[in-house]
mmCIF file as Biopython writes it, N, C-alpha, C and O atoms, coordinates in Angstrom:
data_model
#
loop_
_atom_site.group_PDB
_atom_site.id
_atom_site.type_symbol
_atom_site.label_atom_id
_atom_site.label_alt_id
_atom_site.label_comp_id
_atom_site.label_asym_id
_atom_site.label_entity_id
_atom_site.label_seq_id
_atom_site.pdbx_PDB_ins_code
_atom_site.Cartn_x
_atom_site.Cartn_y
_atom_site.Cartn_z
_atom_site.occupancy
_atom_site.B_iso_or_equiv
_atom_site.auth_seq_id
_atom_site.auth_asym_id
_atom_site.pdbx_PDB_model_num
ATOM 1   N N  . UNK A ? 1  ? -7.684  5.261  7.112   1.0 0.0 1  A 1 
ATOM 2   C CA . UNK A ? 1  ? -7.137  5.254  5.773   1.0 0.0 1  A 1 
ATOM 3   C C  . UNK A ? 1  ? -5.666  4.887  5.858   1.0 0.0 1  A 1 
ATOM 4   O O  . UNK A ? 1  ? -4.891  5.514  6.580   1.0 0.0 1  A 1 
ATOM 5   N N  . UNK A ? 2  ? -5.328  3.940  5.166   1.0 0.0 2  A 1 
ATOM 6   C CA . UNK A ? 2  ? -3.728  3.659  5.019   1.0 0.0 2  A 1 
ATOM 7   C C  . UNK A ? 2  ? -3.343  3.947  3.044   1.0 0.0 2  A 1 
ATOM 8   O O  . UNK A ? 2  ? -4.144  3.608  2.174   1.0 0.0 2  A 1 
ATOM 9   N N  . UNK A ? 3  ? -2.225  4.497  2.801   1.0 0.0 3  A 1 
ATOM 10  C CA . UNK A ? 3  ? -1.392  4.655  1.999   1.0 0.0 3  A 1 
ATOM 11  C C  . UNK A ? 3  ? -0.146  4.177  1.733   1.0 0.0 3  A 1 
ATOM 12  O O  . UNK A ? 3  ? 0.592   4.384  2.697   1.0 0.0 3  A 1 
ATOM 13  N N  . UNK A ? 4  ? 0.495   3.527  0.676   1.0 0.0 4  A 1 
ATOM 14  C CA . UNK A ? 4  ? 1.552   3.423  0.383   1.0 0.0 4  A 1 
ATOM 15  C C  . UNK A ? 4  ? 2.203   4.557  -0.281  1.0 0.0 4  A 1 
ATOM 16  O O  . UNK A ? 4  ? 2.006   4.377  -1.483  1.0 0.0 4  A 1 
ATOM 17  N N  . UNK A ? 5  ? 2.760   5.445  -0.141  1.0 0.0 5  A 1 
ATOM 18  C CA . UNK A ? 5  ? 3.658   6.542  -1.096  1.0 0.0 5  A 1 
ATOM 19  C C  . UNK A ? 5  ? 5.001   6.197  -2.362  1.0 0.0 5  A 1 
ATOM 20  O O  . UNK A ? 5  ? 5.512   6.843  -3.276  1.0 0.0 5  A 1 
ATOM 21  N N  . UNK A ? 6  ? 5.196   4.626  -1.700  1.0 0.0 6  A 1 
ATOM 22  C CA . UNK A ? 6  ? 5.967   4.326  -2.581  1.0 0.0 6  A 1 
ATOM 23  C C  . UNK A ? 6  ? 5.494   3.792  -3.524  1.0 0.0 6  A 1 
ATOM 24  O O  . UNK A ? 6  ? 6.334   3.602  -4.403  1.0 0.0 6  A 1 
ATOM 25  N N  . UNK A ? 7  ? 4.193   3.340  -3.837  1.0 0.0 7  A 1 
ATOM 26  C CA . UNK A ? 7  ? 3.108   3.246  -5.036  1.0 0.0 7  A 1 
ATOM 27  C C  . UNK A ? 7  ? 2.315   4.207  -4.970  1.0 0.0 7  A 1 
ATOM 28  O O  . UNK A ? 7  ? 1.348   4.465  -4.253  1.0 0.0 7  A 1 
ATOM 29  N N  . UNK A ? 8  ? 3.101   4.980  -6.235  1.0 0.0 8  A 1 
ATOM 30  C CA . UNK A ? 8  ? 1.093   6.164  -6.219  1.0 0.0 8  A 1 
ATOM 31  C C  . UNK A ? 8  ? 0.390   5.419  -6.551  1.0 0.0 8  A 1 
ATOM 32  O O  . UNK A ? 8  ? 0.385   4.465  -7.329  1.0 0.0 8  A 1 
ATOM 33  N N  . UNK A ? 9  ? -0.758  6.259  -5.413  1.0 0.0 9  A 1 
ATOM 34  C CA . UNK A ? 9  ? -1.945  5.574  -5.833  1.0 0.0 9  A 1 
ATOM 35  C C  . UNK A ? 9  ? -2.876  4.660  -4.960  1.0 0.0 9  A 1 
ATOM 36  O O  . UNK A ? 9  ? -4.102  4.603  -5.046  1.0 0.0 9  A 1 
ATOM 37  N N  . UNK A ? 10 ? -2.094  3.976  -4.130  1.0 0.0 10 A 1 
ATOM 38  C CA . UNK A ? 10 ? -2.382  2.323  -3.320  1.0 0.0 10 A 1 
ATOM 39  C C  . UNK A ? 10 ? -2.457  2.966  -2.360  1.0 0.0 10 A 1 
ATOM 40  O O  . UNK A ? 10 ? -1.480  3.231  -1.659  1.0 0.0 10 A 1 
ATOM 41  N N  . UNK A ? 11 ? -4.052  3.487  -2.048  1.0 0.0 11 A 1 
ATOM 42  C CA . UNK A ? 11 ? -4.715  3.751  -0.973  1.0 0.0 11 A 1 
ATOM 43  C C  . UNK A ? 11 ? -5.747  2.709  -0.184  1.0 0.0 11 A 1 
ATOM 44  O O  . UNK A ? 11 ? -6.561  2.089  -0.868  1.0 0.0 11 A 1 
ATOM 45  N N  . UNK A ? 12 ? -5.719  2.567  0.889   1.0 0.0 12 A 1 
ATOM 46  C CA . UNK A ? 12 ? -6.898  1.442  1.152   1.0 0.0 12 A 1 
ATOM 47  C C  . UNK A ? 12 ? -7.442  2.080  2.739   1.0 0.0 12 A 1 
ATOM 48  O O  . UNK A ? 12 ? -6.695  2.919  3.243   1.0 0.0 12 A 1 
ATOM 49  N N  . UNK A ? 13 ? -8.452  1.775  3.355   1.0 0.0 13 A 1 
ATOM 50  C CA . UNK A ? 13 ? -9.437  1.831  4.596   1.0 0.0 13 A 1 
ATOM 51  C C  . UNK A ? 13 ? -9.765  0.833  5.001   1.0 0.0 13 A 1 
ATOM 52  O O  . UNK A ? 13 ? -9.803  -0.268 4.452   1.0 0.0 13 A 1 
ATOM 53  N N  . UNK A ? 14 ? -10.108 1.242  6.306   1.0 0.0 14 A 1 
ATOM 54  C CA . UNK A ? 14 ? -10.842 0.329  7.050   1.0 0.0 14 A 1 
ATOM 55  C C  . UNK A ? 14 ? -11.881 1.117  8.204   1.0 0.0 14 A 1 
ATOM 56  O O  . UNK A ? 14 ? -11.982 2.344  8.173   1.0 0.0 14 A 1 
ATOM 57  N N  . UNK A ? 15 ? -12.616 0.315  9.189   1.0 0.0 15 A 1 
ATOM 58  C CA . UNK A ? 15 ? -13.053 0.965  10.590  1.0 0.0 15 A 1 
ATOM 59  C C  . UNK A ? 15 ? -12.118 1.077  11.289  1.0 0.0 15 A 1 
ATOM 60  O O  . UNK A ? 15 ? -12.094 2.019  12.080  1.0 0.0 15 A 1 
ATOM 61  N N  . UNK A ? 16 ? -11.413 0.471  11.249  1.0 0.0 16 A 1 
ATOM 62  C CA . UNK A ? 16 ? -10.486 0.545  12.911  1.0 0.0 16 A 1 
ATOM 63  C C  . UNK A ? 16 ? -8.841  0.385  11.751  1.0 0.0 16 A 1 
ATOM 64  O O  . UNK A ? 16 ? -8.733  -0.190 10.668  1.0 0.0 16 A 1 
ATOM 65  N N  . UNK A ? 17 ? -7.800  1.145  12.555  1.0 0.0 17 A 1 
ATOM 66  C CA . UNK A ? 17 ? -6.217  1.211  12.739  1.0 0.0 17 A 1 
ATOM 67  C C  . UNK A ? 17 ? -5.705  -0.631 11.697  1.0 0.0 17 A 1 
ATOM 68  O O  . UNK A ? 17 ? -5.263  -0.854 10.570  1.0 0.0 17 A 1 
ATOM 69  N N  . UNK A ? 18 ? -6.035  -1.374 12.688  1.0 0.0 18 A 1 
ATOM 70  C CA . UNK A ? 18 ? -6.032  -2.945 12.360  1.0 0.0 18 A 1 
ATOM 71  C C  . UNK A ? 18 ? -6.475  -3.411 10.601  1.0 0.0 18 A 1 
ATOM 72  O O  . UNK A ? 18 ? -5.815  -3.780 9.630   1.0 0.0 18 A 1 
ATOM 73  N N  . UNK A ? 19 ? -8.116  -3.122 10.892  1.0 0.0 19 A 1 
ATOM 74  C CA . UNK A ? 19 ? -8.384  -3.519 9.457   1.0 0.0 19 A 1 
ATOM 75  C C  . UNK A ? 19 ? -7.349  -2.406 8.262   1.0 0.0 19 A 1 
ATOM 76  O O  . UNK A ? 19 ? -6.716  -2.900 7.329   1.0 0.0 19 A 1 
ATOM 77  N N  . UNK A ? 20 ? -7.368  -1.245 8.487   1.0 0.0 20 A 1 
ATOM 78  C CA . UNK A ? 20 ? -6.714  -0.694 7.411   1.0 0.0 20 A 1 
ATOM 79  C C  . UNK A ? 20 ? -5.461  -0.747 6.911   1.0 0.0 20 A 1 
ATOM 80  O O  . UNK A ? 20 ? -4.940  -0.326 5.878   1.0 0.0 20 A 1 
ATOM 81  N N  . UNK A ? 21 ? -4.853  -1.717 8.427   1.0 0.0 21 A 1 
ATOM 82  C CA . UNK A ? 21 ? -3.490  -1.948 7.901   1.0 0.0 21 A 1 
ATOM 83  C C  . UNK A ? 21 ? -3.519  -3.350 7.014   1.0 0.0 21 A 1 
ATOM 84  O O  . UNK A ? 21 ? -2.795  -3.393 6.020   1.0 0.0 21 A 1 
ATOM 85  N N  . UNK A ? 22 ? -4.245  -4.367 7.313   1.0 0.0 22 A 1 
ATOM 86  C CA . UNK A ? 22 ? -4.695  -5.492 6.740   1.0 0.0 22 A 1 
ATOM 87  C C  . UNK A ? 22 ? -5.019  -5.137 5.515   1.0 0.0 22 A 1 
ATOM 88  O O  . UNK A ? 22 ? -4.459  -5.918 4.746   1.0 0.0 22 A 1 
ATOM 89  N N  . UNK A ? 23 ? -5.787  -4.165 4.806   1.0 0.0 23 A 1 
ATOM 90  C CA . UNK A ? 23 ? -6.533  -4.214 3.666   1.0 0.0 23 A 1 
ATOM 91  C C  . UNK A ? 23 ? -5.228  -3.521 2.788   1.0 0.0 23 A 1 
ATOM 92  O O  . UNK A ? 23 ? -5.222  -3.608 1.560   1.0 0.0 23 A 1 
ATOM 93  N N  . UNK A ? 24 ? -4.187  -2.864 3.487   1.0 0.0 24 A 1 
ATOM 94  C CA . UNK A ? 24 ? -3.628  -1.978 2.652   1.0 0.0 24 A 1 
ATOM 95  C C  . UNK A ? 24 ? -2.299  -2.994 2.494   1.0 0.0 24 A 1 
ATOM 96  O O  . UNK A ? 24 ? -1.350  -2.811 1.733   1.0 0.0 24 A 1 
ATOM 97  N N  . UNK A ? 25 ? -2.451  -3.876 3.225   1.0 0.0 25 A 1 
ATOM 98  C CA . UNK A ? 25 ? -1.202  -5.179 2.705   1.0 0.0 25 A 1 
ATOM 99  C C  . UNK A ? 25 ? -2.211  -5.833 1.360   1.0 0.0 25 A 1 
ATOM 100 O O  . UNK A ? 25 ? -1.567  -5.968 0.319   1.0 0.0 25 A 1 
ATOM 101 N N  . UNK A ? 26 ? -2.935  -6.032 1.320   1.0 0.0 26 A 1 
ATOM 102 C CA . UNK A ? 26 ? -3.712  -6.683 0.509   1.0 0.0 26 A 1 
ATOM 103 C C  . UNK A ? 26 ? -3.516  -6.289 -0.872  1.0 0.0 26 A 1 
ATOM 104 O O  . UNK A ? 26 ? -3.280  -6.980 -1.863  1.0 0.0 26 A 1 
ATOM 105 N N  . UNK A ? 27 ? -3.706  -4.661 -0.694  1.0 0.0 27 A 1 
ATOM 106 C CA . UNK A ? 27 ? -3.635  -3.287 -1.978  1.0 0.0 27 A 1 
ATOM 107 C C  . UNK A ? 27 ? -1.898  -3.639 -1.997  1.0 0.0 27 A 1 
ATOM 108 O O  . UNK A ? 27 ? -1.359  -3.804 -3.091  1.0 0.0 27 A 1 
ATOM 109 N N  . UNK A ? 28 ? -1.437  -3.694 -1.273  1.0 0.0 28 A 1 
ATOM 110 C CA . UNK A ? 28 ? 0.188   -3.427 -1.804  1.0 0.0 28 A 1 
ATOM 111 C C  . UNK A ? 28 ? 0.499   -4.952 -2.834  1.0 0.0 28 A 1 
ATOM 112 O O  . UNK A ? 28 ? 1.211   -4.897 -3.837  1.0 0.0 28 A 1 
ATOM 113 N N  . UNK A ? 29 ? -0.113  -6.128 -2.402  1.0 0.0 29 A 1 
ATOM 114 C CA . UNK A ? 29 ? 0.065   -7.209 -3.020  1.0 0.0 29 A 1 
ATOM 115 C C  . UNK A ? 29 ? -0.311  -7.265 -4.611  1.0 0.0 29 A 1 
ATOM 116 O O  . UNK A ? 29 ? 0.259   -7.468 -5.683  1.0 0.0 29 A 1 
ATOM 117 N N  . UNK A ? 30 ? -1.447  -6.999 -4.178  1.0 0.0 30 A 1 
ATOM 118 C CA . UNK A ? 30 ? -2.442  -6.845 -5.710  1.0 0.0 30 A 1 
ATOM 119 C C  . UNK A ? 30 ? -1.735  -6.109 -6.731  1.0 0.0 30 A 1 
ATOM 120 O O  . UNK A ? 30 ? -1.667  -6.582 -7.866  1.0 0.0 30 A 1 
ATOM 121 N N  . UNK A ? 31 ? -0.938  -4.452 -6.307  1.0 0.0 31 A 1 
ATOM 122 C CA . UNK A ? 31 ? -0.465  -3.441 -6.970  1.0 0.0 31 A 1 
ATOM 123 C C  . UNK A ? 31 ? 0.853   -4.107 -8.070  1.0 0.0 31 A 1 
ATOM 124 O O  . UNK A ? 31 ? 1.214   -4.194 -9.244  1.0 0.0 31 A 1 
ATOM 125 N N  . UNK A ? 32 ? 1.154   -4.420 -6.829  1.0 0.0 32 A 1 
ATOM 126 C CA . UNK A ? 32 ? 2.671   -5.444 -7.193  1.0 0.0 32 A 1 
ATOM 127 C C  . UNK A ? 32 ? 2.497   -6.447 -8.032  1.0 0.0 32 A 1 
ATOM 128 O O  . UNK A ? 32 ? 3.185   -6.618 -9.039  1.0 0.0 32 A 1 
ATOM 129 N N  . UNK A ? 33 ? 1.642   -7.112 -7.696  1.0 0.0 33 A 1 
ATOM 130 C CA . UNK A ? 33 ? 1.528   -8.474 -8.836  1.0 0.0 33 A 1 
ATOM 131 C C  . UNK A ? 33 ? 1.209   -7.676 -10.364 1.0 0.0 33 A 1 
ATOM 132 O O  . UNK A ? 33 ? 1.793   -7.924 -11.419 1.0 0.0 33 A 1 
ATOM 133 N N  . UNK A ? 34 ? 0.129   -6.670 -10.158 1.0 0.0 34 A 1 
ATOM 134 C CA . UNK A ? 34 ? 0.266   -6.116 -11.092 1.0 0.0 34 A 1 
ATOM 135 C C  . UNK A ? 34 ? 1.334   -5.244 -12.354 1.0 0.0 34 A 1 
ATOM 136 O O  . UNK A ? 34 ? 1.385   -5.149 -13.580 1.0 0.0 34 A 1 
ATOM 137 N N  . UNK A ? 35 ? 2.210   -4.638 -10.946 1.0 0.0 35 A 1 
ATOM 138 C CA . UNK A ? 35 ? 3.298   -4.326 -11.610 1.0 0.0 35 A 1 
ATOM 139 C C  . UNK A ? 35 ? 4.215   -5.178 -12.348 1.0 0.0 35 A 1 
ATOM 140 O O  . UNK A ? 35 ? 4.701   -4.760 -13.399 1.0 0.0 35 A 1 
ATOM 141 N N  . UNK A ? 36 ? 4.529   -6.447 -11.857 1.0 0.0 36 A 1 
ATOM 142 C CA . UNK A ? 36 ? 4.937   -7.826 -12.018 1.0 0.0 36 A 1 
ATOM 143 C C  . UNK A ? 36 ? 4.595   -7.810 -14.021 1.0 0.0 36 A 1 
ATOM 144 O O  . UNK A ? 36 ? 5.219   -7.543 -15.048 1.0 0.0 36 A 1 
ATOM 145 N N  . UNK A ? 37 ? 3.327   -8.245 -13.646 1.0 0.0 37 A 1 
ATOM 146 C CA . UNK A ? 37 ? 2.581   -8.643 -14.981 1.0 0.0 37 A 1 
ATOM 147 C C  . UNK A ? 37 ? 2.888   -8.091 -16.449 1.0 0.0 37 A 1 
ATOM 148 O O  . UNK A ? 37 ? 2.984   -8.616 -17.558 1.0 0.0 37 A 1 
ATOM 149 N N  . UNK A ? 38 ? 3.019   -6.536 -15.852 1.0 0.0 38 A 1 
ATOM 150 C CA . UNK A ? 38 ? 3.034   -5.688 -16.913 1.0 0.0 38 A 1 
ATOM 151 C C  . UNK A ? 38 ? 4.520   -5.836 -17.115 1.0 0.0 38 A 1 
ATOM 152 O O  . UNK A ? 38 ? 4.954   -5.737 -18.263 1.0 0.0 38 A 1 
ATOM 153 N N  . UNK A ? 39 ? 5.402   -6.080 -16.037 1.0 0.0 39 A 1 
ATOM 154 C CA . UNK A ? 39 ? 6.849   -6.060 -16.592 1.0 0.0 39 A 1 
ATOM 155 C C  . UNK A ? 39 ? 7.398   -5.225 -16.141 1.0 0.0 39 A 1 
ATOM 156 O O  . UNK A ? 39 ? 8.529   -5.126 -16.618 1.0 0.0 39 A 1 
ATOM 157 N N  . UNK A ? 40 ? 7.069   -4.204 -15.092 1.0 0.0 40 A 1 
ATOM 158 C CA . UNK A ? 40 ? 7.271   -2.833 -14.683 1.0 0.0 40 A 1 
ATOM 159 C C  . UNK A ? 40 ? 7.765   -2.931 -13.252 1.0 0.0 40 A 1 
ATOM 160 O O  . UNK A ? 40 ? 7.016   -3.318 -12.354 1.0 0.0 40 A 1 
ATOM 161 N N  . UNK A ? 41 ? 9.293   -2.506 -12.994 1.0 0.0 41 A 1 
ATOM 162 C CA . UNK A ? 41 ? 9.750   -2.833 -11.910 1.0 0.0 41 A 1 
ATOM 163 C C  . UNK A ? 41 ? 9.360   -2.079 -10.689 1.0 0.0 41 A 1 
ATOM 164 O O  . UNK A ? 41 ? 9.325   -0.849 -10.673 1.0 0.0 41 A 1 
ATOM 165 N N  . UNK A ? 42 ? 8.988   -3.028 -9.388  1.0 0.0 42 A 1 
ATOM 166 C CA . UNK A ? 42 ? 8.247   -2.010 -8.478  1.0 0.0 42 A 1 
ATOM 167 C C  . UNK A ? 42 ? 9.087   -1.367 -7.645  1.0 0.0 42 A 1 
ATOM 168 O O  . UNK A ? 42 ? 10.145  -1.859 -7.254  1.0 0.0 42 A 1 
ATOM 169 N N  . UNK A ? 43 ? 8.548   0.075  -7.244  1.0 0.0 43 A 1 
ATOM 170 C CA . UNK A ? 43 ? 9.677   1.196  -7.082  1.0 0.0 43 A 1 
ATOM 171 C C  . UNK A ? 43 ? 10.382  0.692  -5.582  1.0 0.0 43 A 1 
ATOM 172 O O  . UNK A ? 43 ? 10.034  -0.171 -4.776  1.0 0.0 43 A 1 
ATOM 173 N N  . UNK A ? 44 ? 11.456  1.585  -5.608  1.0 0.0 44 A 1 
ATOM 174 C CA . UNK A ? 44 ? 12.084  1.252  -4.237  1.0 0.0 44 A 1 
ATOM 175 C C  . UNK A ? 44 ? 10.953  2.135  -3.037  1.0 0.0 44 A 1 
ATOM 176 O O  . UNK A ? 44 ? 10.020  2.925  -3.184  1.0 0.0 44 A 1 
ATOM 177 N N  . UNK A ? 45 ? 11.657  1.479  -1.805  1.0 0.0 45 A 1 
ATOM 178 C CA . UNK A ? 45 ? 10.875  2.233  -0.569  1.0 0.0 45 A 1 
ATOM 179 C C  . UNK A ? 45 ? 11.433  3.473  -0.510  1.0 0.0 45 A 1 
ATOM 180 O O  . UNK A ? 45 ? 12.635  3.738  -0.528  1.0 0.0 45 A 1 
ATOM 181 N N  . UNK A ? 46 ? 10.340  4.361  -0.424  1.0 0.0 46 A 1 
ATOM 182 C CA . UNK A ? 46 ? 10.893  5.789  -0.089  1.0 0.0 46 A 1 
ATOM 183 C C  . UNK A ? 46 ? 10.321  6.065  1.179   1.0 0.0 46 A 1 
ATOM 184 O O  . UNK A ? 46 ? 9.936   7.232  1.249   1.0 0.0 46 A 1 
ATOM 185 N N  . UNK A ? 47 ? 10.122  5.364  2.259   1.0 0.0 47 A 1 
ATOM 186 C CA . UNK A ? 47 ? 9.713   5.710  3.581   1.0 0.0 47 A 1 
ATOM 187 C C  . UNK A ? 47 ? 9.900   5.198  4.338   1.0 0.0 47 A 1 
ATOM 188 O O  . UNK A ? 47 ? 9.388   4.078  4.356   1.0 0.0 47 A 1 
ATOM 189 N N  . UNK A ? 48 ? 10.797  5.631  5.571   1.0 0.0 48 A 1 
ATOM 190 C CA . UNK A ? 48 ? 10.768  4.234  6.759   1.0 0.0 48 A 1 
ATOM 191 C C  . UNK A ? 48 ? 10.178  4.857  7.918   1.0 0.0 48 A 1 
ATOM 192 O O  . UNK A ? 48 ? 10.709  4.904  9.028   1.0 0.0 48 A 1 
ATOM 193 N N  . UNK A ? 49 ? 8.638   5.508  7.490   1.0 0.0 49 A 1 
ATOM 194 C CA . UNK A ? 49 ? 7.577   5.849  8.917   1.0 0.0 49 A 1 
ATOM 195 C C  . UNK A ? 49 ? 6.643   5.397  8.248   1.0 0.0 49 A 1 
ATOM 196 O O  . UNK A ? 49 ? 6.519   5.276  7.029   1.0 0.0 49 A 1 
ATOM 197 N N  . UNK A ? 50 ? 5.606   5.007  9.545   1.0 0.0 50 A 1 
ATOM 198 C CA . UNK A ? 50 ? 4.348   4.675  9.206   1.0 0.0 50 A 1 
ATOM 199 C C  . UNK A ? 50 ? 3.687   5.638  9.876   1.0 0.0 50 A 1 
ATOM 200 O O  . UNK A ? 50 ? 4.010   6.037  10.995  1.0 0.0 50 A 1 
ATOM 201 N N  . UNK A ? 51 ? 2.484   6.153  9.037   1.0 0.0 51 A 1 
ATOM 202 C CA . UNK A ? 51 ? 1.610   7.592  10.338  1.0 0.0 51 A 1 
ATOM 203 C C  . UNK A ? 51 ? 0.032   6.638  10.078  1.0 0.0 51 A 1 
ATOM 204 O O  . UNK A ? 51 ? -0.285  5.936  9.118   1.0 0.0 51 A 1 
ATOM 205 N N  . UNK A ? 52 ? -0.526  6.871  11.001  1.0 0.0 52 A 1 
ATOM 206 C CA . UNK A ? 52 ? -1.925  6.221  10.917  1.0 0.0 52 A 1 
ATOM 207 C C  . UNK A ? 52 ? -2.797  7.647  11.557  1.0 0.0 52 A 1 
ATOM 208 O O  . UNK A ? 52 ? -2.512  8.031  12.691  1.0 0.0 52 A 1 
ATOM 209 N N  . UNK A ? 53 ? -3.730  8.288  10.840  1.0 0.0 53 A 1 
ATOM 210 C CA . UNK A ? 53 ? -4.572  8.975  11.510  1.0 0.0 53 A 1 
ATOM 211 C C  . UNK A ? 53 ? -6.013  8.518  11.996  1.0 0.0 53 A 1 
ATOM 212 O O  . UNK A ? 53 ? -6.799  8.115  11.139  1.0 0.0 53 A 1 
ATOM 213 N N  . UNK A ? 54 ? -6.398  8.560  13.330  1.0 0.0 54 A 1 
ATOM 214 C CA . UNK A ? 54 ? -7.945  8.149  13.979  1.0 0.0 54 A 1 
ATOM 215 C C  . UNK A ? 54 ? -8.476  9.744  14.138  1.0 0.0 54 A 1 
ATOM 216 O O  . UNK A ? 54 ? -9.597  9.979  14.589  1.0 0.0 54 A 1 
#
């Protein structure tokens, strides 16, 4: 499972470490464009760790 915290919400998975980091760039893109759309500025980073649990 990967998370962004600086978007609630923008959770994504995978099988393996790899895919979940892949899918959760994917979710961060999508979130964003979305935020974009609506006009809604996307938040600053509030994290400079990454934790991955197996």
């Amino acid at each position: 499972m990967a998370e962004c915290p600086s978007l609630s919400g923008c959770i994504s998975q995978g099988s393996s470490k790899e895919e979940a980091i892949e899918k959760i760039k994917g979710a961060i893109e999508v979130y964003t464009a979305a935020l974009a759309e609506d006009g809604i500025p996307v938040p600053e980073d509030r994290l400079d760790a990454i934790l991955v649990a197996v």
